[in-house]
Backbone as a ProteinNet text record, in pm:
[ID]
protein_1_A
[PRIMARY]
XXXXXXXXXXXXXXXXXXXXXXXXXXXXXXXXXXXXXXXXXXXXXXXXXXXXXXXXXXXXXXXXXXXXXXXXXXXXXXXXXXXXXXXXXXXXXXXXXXXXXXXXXXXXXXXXXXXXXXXXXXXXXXXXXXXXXXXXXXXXXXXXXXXXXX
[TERTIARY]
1444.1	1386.9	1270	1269.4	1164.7	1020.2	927.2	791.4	723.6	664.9	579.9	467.3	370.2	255.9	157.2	67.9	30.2	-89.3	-115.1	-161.8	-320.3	-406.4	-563.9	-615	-537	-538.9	-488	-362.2	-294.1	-376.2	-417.4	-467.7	-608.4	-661.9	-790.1	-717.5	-668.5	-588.5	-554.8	-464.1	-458.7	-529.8	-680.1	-809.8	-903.4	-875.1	-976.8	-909.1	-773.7	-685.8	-724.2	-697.2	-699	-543.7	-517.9	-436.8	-231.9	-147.8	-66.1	68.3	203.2	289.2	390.6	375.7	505.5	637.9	804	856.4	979.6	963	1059.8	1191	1259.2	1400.2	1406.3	1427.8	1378.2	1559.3	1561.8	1662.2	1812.1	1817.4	1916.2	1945.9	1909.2	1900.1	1897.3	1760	1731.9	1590	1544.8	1413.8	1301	1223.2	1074.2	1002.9	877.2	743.6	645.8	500.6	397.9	294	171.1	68.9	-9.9	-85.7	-190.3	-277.6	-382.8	-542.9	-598.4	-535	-598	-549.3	-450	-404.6	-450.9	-460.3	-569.5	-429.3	-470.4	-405.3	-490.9	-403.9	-489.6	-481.4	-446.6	-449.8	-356.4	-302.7	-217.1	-66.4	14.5	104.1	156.9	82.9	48.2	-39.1	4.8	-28.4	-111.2	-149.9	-183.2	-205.1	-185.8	-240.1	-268.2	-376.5	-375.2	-296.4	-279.1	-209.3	-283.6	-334.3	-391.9	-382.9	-212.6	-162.6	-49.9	11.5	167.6	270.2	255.6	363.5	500.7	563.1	685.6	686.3	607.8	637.8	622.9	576.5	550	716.4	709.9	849.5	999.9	988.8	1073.7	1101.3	995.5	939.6	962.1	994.6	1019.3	1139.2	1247.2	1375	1424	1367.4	1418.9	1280.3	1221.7	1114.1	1119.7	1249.1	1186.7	1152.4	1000.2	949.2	967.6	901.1	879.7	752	623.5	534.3	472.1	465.1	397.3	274.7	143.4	23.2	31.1	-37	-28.8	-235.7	-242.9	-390.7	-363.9	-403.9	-326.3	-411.1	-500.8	-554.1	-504.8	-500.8	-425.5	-292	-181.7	-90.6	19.9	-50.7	40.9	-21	84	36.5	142.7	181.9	276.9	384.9	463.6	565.7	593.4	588.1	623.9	695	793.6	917.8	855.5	902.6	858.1	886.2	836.2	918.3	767.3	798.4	659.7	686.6	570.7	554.6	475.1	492.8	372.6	284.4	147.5	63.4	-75.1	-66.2	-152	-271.2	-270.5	-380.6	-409.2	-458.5	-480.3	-568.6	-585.7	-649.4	-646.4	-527.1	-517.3	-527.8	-511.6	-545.6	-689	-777.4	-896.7	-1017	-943.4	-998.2	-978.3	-886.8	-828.7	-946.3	-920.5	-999.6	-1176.3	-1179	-1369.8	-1382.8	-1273.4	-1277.7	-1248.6	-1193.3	-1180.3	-1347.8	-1356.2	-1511.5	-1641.1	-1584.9	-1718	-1683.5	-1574.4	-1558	-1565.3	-1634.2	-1597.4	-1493	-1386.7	-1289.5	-1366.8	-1370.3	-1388.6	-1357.7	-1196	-1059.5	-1074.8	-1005.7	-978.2	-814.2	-817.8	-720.7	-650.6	-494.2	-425.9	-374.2	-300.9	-200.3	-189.3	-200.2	-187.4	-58.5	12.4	97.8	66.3	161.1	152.6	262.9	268.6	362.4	379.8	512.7	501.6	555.5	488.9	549.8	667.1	824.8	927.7	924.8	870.9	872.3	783.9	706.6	609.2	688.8	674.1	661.6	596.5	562.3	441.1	557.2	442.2	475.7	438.5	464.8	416.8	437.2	387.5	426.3	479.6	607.7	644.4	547.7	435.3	341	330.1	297.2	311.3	395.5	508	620.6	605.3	492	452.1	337.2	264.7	158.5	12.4	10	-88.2	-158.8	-266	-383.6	-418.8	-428	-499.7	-581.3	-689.9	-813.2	-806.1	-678.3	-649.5	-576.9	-479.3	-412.1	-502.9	-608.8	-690.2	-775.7	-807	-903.8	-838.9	-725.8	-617.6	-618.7	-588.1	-576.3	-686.2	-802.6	-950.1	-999.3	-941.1	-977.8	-888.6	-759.7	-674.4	-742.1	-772.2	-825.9	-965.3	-1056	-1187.4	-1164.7	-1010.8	-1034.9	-951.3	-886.8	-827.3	-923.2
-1472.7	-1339.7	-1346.3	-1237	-1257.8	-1180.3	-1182.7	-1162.3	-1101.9	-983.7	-925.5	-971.6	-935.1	-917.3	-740.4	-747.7	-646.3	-593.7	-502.8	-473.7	-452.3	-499.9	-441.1	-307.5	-221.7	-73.1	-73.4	-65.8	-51.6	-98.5	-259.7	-289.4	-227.1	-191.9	-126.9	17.2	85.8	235.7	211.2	79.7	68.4	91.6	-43.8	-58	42.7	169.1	277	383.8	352.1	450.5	406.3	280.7	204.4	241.2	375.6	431.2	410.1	370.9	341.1	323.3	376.7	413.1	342.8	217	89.2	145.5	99.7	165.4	29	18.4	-155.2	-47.3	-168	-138.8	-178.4	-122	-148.3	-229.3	-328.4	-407.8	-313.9	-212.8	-122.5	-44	-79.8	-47.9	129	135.8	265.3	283.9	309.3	332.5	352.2	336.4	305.7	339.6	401.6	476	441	351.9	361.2	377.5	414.7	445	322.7	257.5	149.4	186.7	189.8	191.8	89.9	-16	-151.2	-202.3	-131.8	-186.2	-219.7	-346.5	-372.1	-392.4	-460.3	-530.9	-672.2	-706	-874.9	-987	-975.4	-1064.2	-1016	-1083.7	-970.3	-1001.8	-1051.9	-1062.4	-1005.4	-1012.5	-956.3	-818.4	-750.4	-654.2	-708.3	-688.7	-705.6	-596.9	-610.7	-527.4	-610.6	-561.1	-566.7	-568.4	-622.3	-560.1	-540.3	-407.5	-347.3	-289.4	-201.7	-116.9	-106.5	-238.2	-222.2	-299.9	-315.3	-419	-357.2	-238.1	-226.7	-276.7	-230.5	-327.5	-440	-498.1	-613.4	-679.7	-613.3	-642.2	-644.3	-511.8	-500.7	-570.5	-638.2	-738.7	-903.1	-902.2	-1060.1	-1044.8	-965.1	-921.5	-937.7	-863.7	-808.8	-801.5	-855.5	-855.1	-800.6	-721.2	-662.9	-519.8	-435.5	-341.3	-277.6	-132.6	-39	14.9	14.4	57	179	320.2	394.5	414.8	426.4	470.6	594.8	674.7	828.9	835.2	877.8	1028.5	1126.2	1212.3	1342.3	1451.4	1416.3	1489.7	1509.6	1384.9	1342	1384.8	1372.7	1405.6	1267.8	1185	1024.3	906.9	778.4	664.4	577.1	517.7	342.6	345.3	313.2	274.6	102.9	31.3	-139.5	-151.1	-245.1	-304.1	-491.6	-505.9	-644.7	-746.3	-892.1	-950.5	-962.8	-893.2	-963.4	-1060.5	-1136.6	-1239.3	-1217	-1283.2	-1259.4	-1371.8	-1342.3	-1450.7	-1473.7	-1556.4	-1589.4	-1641.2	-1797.8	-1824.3	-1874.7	-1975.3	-2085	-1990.4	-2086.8	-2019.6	-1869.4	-1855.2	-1662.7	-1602.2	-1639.8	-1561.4	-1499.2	-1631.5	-1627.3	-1580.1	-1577.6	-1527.2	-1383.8	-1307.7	-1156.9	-1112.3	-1214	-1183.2	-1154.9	-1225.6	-1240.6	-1104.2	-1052.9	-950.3	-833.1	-843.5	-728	-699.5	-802.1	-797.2	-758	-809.6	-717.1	-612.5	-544.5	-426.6	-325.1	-377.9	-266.4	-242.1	-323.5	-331.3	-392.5	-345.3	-408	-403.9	-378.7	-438.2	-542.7	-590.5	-751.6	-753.7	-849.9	-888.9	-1022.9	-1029.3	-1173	-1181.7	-1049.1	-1099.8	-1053.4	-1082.3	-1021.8	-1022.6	-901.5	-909.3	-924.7	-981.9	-1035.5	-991.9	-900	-837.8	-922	-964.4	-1027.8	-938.5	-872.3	-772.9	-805.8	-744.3	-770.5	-623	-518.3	-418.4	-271.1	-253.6	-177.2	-47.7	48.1	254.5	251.6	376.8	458.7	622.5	690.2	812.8	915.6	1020.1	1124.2	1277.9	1354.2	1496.5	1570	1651.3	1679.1	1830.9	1814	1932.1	1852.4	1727.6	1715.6	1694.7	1768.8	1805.3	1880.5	2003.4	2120.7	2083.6	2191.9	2200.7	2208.8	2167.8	2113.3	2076.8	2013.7	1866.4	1780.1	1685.2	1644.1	1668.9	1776.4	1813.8	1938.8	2004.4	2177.3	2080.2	2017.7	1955.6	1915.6	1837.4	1774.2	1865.4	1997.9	2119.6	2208	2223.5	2281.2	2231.6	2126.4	2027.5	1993.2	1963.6	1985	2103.2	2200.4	2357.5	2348	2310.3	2360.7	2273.2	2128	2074.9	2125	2131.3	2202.6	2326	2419.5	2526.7	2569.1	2432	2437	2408.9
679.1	690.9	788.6	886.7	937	964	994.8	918.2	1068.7	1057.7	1140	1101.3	1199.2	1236.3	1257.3	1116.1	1123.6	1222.7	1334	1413.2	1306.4	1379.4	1344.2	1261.5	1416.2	1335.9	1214.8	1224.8	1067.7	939	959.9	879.3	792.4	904.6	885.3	818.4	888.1	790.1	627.6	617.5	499.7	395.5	450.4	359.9	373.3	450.8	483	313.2	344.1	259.2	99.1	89.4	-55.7	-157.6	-117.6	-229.7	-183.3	-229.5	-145.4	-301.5	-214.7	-353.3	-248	-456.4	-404.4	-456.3	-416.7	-423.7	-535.9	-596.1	-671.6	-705.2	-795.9	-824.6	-976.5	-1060.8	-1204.2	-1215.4	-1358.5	-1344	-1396.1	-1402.2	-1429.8	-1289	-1168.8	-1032	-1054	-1113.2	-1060.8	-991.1	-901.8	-807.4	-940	-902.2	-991.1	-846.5	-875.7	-752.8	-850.8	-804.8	-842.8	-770.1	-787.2	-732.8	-727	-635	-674.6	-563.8	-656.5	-601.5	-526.4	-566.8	-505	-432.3	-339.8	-196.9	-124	-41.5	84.7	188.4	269.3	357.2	391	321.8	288.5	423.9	499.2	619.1	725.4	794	950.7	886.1	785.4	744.3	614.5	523.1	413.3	325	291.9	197.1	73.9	-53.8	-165.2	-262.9	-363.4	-506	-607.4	-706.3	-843.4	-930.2	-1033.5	-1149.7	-1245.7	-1252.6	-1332.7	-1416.1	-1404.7	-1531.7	-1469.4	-1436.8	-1309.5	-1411.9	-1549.9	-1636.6	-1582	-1563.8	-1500.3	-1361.4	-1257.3	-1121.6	-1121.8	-1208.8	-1211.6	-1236.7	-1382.7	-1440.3	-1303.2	-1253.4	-1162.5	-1041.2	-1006.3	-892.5	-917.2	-1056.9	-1135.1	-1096.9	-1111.7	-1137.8	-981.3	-895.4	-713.3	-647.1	-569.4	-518.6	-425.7	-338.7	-214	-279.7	-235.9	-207.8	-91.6	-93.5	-22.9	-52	52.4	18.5	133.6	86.7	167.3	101.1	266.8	283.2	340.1	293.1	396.7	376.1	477.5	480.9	500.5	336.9	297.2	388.1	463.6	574.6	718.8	762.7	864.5	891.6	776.2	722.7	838.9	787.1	890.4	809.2	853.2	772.8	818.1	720.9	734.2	644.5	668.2	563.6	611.3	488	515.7	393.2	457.9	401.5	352.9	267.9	234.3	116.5	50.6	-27.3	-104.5	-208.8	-344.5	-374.3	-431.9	-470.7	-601.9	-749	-796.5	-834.2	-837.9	-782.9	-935.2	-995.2	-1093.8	-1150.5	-954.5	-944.9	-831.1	-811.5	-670.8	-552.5	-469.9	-336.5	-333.7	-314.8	-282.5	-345.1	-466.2	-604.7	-607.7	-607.7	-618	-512.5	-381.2	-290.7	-291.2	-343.4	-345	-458	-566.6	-674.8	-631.7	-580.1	-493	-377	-355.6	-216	-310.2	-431	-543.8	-616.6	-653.2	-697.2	-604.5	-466.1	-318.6	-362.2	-375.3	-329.8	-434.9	-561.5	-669	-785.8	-777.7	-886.7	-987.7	-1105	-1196.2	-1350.6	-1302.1	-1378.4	-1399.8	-1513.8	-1570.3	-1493.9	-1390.1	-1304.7	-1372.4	-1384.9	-1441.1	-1309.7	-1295.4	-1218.7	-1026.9	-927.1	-840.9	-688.7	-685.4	-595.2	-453.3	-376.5	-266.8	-190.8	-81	5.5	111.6	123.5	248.1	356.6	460.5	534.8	633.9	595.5	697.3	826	791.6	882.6	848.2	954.3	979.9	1073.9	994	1086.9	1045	1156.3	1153.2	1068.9	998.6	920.4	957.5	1053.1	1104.8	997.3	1022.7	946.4	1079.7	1049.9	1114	1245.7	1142.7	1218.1	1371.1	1358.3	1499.3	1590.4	1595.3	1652.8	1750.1	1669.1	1780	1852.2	1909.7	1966	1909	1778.2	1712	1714	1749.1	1741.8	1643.7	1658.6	1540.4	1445.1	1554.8	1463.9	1408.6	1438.9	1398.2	1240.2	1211.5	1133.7	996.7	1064.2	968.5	951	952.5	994.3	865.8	890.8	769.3	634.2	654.4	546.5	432.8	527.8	465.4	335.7	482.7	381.8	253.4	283.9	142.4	51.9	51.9	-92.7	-98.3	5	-37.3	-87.7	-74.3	-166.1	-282.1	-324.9	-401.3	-534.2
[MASK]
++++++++++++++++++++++++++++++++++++++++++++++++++++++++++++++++++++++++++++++++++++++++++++++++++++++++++++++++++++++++++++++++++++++++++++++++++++++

């Protein structure tokens, strides 16, 4: 299998985003969607999460490890979609280093277990608004208002 290289930008989008919905295969092959808060983009190859309250992805990921994980900015209305092979990860080096970059940053969940994406393929996620004659900043201008007035 072979393994991209995640561009700077992206990476940085990810960890700007934090919020990101993995996509597993529960062992009765029906699709499972979860939400995780603790998405980074852990190095130029790799993704990461917590397991914080993930006992089914987790479960589902023991079973079939390839994922699907989309990032969007619900402002922006664009993001990433990555294709990839979990791993799940309990302790050693990477464990503990994720664990120390969870703790800079504010998690402060009791962490056992943590997943490890190995990224096979990176899109980009557009909304189809920018199809037209749009801008960026009319888009994100829109977008703003509806949750500030919702």
């Amino acid at each position: 299998m072979k393994y991209i290289m995640i561009s700077q930008d992206v990476r940085e989008f990810v960890n700007k985003q934090k919020l990101g919905f993995v996509a597993t295969i529960s062992p009765d092959n029906t699709p499972s969607l979860s939400p995780k808060g603790s998405l980074i983009s852990w190095d130029s190859e790799n993704l990461a999460f917590a397991d914080i309250r993930s006992l089914g992805t987790v479960n589902n990921i023991s079973t079939n490890p390839n994922v699907e994980i989309n990032v969007i900015d619900p402002i922006l209305r664009k993001g990433y979609r990555f294709s990839g092979t979990a791993s799940i990860i309990k302790n050693g080096k990477t464990f503990d280093d994720i664990i120390q970059y969870y703790d800079k940053n504010g998690i402060k969940s009791a962490i056992d277990i943590i997943i490890l994406i190995k990224v096979t393929k990176v899109s980009e996620i557009l909304s189809p608004s920018y199809d037209s004659d749009i801008s960026e900043e009319e888009i994100k201008s829109m977008w703003k208002k509806h949750y500030l007035d919702s």
